[in-house]
N, C-alpha and C positions, 0 to 999 in steps of 0.2 A: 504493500500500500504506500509506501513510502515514496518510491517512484510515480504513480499516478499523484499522489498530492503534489509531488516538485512539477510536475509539467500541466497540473492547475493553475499553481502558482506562477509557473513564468508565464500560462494563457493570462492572466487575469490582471500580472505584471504591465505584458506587452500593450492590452487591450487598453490599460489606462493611460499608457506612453502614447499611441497611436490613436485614439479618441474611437474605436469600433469598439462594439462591442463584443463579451465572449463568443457570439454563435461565429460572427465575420470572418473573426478569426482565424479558427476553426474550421468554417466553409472553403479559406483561402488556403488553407494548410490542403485539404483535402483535393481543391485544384489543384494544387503546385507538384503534389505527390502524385495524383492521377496521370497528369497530364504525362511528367516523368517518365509513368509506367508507359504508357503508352506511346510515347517517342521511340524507350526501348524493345518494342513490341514489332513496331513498326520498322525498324532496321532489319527484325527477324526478318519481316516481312517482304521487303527489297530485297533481300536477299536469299527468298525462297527456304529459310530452313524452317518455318511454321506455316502452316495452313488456318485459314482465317477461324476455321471450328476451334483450335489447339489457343487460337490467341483471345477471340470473345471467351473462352472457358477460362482462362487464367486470368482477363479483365472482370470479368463476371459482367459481363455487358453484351446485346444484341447484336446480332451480326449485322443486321440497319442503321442502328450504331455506329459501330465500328465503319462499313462503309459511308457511311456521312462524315463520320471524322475526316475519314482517306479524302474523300470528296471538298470538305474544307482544308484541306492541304494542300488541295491539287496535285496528288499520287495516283497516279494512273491504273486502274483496278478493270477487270472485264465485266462487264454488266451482262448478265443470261437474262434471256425473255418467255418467259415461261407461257405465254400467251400462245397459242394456237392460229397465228393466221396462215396457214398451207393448208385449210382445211375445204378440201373436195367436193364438189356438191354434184 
């Protein structure tokens, strides 16, 4: 417990230094380290040694997601269309 009350403490430290409050913080922490993740995720991913299933399962996030990110990056991914139009009449 000791550890969880010190990184209270420096949340709640920081929060009065920088005028946000604890959630912001917190929320901002949770971007910065997301985001992280997912940078590194993404090198897998240029690089072919993860398949997007292996990398949303370790982000714990949608593969819709995931490609919308890619998409706001503008990383080049192959879009499949799953829609039917060759259909014969």
């Amino acid at each position: 417990m000791k550890g969880l009350q010190q990184i209270k403490s420096e949340i709640d430290l920081f929060a009065i230094n920088s005028n946000k409050t604890e959630l912001e913080v917190v929320d901002a922490l949770h971007k910065y380290y997301f985001n992280k993740a997912v940078t590194a995720e993404i090198k897998h991913y240029k690089k072919k040694t993860k398949k997007v299933a292996q990398i949303t399962k370790d982000l714990k996030i949608s593969h819709r997601r995931f490609y919308k990110i890619l998409e706001d990056k503008k990383i080049a991914f192959t879009k499949y269309n799953k829609s039917s139009d060759n259909v014969e009449e």
